[in-house]
N, C-alpha and C positions, 0 to 999 in steps of 0.2 A: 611658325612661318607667317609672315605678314600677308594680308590679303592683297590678291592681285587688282589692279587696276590699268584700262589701259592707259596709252598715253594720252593727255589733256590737252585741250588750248581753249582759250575763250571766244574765238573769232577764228573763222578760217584764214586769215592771212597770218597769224600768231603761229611762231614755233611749238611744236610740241612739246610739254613739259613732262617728264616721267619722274622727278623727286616727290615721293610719297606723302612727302609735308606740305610741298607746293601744292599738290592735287587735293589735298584734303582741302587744304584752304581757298581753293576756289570755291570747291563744291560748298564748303561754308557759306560762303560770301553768296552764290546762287539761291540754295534752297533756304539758307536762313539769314535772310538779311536784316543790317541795324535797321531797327523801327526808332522814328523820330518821334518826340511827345504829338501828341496833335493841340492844335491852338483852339481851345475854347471858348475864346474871350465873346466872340458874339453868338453865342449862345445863353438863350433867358432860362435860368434858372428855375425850374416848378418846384414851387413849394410843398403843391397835394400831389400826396404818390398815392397810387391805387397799390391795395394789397392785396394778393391771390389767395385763398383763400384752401390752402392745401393741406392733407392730413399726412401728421408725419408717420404714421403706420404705414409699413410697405404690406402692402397686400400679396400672399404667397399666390394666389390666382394667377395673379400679372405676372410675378417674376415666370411663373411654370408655362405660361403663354410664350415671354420673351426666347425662355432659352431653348423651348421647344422650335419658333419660329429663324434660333442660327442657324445661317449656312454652315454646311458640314466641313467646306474643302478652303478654309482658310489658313493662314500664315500663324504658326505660334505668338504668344505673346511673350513676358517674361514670366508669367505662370506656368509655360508648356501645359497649359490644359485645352485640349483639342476638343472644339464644341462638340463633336461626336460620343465623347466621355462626358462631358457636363450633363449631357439628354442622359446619359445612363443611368449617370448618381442623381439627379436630379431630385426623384419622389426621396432621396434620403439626406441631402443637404439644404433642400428647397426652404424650411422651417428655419433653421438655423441663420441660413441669408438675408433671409427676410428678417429676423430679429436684431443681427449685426449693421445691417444696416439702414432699420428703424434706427435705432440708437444710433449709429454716425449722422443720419437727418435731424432727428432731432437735438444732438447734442453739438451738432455744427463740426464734428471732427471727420475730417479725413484723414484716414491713415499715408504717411509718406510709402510704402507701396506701390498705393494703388496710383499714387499719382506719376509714377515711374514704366517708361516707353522706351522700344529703340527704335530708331528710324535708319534705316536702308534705303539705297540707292539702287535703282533697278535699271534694268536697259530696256527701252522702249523700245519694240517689237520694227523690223524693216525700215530702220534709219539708212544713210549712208554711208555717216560719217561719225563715228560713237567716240571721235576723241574732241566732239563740240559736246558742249552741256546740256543741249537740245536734245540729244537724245537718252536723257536718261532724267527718273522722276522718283521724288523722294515717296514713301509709303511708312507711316507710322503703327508699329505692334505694338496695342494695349494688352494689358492683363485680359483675358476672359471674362472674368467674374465681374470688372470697371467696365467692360463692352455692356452687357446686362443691365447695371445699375444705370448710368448714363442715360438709356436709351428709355430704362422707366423712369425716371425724374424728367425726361424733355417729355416724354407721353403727360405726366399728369402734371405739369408745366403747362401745355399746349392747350388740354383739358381742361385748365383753369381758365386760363384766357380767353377760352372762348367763350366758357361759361358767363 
């Protein structure tokens, strides 16, 4: 069965459109629109780049801080592992994350997985009128485990920088 959707328009003076192809393709064109290159040209280019100065050891401490610190009541990713279960296996996969993903740091690979999301269209709560595009906002589900890693690479990222 196809997922329902109401009917759409872009403008409230616009007829409502209820063909499933047409509505997808708006919402395209809204939530993800073509980006143009950006123009460069006057921009001076720096020669000296500053290096951060980061260890590519992930420290199991940090990760067991991070996934202690997930909210419980979020949205699945495409892992289906529900932070409440990650806090559980934690003291038993925490070792293993931590070595998987030293080695992704240091060896520059990310797995195509982890770099895979879906994104939903939600209805913004006491709108009027839900067949304008105003009332509805896109929201992106990552894997769990990529929510975790991310969140320590911008920590000891930020860490570095300040330093």
């Amino acid at each position: 069965m196809d997922p329902y959707l109401l009917d759409l328009r872009r403008f409230t003076k616009n007829p409502l459109i209820d063909n499933n192809i047409i509505k997808a393709n708006i919402l395209i064109a809204k939530f993800f629109p073509k980006t143009r290159i950006a123009d460069l040209s006057n921009i001076e280019i720096i020669r000296e780049q500053n290096v951060l100065n980061i260890s590519p050891t992930i420290l199991i401490k940090e990760i067991g801080k991070l996934i202690i610190s997930l909210p419980n009541k979020k949205a699945l990713g495409l892992d289906s592992i529900p932070n409440k279960v990650l806090k559980v296996v934690a003291l038993v996969i925490i070792k293993n994350l931590a070595e998987v993903a030293s080695y992704c740091f240091t060896s520059r690979i990310i797995l195509e997985s982890l770099k895979e999301s879906i994104t939903i269209i939600l209805c913004k709560e006491g709108k009027k009128d839900y067949s304008l595009l105003g009332s509805y906002r896109p929201i992106t589900l990552k894997n769990t485990l990529v929510k975790v890693l991310k969140k320590y690479i911008a920590n000891i990222i930020s860490k570095a920088a300040e330093e």
